[in-house]
C-alpha positions in Angstrom: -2.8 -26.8 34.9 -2.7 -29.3 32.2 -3.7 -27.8 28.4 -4.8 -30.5 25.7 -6.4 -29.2 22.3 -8.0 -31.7 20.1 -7.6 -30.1 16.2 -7.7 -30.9 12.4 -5.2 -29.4 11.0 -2.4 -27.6 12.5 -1.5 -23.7 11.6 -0.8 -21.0 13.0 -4.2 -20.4 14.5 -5.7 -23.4 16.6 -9.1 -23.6 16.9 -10.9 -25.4 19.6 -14.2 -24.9 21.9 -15.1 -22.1 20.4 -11.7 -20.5 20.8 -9.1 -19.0 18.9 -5.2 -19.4 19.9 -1.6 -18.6 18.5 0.1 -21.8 17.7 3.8 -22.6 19.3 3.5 -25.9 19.7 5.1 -29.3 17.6 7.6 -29.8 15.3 6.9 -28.1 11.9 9.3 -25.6 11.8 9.2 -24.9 8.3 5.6 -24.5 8.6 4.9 -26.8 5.0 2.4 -29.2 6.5 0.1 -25.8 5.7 1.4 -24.2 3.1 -1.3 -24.0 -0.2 1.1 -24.1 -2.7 3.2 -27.6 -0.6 -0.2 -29.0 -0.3 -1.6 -28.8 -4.0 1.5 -30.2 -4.4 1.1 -33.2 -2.7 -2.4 -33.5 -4.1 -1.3 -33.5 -7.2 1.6 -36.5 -6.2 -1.0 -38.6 -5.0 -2.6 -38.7 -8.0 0.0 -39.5 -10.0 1.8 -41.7 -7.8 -1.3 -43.0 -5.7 -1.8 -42.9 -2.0 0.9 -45.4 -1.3 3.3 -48.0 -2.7 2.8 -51.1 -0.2 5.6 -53.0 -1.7 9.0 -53.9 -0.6 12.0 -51.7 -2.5 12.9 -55.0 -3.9 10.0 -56.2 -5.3 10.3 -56.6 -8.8 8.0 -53.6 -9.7 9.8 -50.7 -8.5 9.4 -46.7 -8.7 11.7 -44.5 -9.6 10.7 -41.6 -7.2 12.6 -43.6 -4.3 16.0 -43.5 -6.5 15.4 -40.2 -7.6 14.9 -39.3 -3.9 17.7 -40.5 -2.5 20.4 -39.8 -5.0 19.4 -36.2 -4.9 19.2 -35.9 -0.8 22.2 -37.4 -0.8 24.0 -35.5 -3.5 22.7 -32.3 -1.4 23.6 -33.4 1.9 27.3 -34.4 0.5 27.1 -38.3 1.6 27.9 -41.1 -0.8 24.5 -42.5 -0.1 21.1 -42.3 1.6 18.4 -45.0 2.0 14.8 -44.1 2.9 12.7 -46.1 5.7 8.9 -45.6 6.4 10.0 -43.4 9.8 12.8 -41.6 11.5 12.5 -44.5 13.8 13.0 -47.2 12.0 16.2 -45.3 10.5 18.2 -44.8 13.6 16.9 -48.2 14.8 18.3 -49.8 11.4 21.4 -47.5 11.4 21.8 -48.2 15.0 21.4 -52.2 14.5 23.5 -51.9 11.5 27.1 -50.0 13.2 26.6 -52.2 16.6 27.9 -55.3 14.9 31.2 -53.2 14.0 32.0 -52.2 17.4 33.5 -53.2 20.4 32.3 -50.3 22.4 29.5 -47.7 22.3 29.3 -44.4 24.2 26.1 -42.6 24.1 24.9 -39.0 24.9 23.2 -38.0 27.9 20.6 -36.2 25.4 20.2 -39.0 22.5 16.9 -39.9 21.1 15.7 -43.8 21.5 15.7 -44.2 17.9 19.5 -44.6 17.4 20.2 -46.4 21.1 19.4 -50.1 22.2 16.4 -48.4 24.3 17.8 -48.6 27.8 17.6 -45.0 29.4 19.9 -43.0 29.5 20.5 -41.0 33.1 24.5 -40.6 33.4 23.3 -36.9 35.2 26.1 -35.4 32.7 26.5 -32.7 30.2 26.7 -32.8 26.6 30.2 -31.3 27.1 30.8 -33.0 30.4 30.0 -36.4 28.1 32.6 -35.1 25.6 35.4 -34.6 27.8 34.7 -37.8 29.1 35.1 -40.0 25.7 38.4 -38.0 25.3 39.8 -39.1 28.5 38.7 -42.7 27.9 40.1 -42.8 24.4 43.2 -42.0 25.5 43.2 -45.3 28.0 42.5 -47.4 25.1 44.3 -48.7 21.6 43.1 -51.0 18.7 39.2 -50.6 19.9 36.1 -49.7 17.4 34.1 -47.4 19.1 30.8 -45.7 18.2 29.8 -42.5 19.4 25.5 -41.7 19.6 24.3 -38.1 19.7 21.8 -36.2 18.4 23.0 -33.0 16.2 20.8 -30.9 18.7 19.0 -31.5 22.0 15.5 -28.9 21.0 14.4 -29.3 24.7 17.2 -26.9 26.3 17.8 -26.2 23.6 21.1 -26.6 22.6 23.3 -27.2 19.3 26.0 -29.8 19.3 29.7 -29.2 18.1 31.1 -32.0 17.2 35.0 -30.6 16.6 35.9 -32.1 19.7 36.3 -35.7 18.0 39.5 -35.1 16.5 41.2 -34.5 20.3 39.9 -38.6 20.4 43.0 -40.7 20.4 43.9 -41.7 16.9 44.8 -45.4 18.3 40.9 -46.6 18.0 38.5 -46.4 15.5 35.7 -44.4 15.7 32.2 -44.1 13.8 29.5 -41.8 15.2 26.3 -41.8 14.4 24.2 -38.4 14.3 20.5 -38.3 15.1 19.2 -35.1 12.5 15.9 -35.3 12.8 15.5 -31.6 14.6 18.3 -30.4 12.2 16.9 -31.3 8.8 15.4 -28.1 7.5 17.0 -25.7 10.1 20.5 -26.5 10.6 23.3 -27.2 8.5 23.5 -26.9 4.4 20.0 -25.7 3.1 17.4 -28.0 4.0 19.7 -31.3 4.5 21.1 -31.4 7.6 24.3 -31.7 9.7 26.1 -34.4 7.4 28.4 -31.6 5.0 29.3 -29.9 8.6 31.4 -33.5 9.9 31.8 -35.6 7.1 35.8 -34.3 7.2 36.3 -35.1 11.1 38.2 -38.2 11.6 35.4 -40.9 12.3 33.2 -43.0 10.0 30.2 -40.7 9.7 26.4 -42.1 9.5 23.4 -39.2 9.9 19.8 -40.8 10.1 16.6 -39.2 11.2 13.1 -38.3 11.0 12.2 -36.1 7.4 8.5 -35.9 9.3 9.3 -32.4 11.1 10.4 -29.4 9.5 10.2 -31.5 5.8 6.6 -32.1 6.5 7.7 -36.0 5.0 6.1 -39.3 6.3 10.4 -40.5 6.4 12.8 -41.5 7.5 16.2 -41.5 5.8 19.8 -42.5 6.8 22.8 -41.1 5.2 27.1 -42.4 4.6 29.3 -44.1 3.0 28.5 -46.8 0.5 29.3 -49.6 2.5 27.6 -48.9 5.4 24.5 -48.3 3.1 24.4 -51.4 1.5 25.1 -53.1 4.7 21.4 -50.9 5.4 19.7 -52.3 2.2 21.1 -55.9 2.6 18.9 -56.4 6.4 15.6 -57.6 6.5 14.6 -55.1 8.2 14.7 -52.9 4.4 14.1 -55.5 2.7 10.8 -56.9 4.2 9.2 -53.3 5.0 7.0 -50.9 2.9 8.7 -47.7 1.9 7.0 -44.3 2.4 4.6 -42.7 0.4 5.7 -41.9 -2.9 3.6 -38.6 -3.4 5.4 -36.8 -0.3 8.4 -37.7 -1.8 7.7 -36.3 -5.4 6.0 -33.1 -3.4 9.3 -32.7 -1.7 11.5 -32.4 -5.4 9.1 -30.7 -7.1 8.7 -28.2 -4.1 12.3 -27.0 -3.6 11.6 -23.4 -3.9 8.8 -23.6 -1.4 11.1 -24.7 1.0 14.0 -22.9 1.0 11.1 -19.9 0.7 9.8 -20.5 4.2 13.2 -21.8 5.9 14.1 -17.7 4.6 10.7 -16.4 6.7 11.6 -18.8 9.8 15.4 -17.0 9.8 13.6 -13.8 9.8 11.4 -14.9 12.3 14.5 -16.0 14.5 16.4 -12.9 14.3 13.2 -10.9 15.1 12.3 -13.3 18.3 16.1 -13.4 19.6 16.6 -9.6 19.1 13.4 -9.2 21.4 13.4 -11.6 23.8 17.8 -11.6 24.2 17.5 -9.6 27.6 14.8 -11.9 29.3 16.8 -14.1 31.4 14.1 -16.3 31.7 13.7 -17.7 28.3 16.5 -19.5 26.8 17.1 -19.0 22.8 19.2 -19.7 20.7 19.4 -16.9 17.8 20.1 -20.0 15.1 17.7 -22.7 16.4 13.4 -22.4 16.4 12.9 -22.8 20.5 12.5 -21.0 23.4 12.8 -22.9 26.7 11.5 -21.9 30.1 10.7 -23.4 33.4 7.6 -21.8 35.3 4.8 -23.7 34.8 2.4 -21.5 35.6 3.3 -19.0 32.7 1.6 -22.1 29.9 -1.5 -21.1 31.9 -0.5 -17.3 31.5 0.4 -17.9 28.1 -2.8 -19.9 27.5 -5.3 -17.2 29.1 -3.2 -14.8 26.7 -4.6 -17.0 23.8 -1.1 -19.0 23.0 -1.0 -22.6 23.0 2.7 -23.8 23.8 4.5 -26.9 24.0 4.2 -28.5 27.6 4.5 -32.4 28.3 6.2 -34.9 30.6 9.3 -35.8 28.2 11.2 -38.0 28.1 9.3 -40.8 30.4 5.9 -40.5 31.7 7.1 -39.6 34.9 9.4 -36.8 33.7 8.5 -33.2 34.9 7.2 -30.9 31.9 9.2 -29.5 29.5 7.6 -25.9 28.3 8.9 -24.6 25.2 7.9 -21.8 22.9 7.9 -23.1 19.4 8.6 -20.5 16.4 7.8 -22.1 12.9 8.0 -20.0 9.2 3.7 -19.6 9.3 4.0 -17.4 12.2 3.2 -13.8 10.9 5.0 -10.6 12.1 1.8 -10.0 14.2 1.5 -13.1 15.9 5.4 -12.4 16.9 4.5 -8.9 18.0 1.9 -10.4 20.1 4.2 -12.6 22.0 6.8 -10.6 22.7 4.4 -8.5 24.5 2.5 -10.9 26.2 6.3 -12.5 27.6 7.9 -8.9 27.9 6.2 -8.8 31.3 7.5 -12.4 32.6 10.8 -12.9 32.3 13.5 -10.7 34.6 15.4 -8.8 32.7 
């Protein structure tokens, strides 16, 4: 049975026809979109900043709040520079259109996300680690190429986090760049709030991290992180030059709001350790004691889980045609109780 709920704003309680449910569903792991204190905030961005800035970043009327931005996120995150986009779409797209002209070869993922790949799907039927072992071998048949390497830092569907050590066993006769898709790591993995990019930035490849700042940093972003160069090859295409930027306020919200966030990503670790020390022994549920998601396959527990007054995640992903992936999302708004609840409402379904 298919579950849809139409809804205002998303919390940790959903209401809809008349009925209440437990929210594990989407993407905003650090429960901010929420959060009174993040959203007088914001309110208070917009009206200093306005509701948008329509403009392109080179227009001759600039704000500083995009600078400010990115020099700091970039200055947290260790990379030499970031650039902001209007989506985590456009940034992998940009960052992806931006490395291609560099290479001679590109070897992709089996799990990467469309935004940093030409769009062609993906179904090589191989592991993430079946994929690694694979550009190893490869490497070692080739000398004098420029290769880049797509992955996302973690595939949240399994899910599963992505080591990226194994680069330095790549032969040391080709150059490599690689090109991380963060968008399900900002905010969760990696330093503090900014992602994977201090955890690689040492392993022996040109390193680019892009992705979406619109999930667990509750930011209408996008962002894309390196070296200088690369960067400025980023500002010089038409592509940043001819689009709007985001929303000021959001970003001014996310400066000003630092405490708040590194406040909830605290409740969310709690919330992991509690979830993973409770559910460890269900073989039926996959988690990952680090990581916000818990992954099964019957699809008649979403209806169980439904009539039990939870609304999980459950779609056809990645194509239309693509059986459902059920998850169990945990985000920081959940309270002890709700947890409590679940646990004992799943203690029943999975073998132990």
């Amino acid at each position: 049975m298919s579950h849809s709920y139409n809804t205002e704003l998303p919390d940790r309680k959903i209401y809809c026809e008349g009925k209440s449910f437990l929210h594990f569903c989407g993407t905003s792991y650090l429960g901010m979109g929420s959060h009174p204190k993040f959203r007088q905030l914001l309110i208070d961005s917009i009206l200093k900043y306005g509701p948008n800035h329509g403009s392109s970043r080179n227009s001759n009327v600039k704000l500083q709040i995009y600078d400010t931005f990115e020099e700091h996120f970039a200055a947290e995150a260790e990379a030499e520079a970031a650039s902001l986009l209007s989506s985590g779409f456009m940034a992998g797209q940009l960052a992806f259109n931006t490395l291609t002209p560099m290479v001679d070869l590109t070897w992709t993922a089996p799990d990467t996300h469309p935004a940093i790949t030409s769009g062609k799907p993906l179904l090589s039927g191989l592991s993430h680690k079946e994929w690694q072992q694979k550009c190893i071998a490869k490497s070692h048949e080739l000398m004098g190429q420029r290769i880049l390497l797509l992955s996302n830092a973690v595939n949240p569907l399994i899910p599963e986090i992505h080591d990226f050590a194994w680069t330095t066993l790549l032969s040391p006769s080709n150059k490599y760049f690689l090109l991380i898709d963060d968008s399900h790591a900002f905010g969760v993995l990696g330093k503090g709030i900014y992602g994977t990019f201090s955890s690689w930035k040492k392993l022996p490849v040109e390193l680019v991290v892009c992705g979406s700042l619109g999930k667990a940093l509750a930011l209408p972003a996008g962002i894309i992180l390196g070296n200088q160069s690369i960067l400025e090859k980023v500002r010089e295409s038409a592509v940043y030059r001819t689009s709007s930027p985001p929303a000021p306020a959001f970003l001014n919200a996310f400066i000003e709001g630092q405490e708040i966030y590194f406040q909830q990503q605290e409740v969310l670790r709690k919330n992991l350790s509690y979830m993973y020390s409770a559910i460890a022994k269900l073989d039926d549920f996959k988690m990952l004691p680090q990581y916000p998601v818990i992954s099964f396959e019957p699809a008649a527990w979403v209806d169980e889980l439904h009539q039990k007054g939870f609304i999980v995640s459950s779609f056809p992903y990645p194509f239309q045609d693509s059986p459902p992936i059920n998850r169990i999302i945990l985000s920081a708004w959940h309270l002890p109780t709700d947890l409590q609840t679940l646990v004992k409402a799943v203690a029943g379904m999975g073998g132990g």
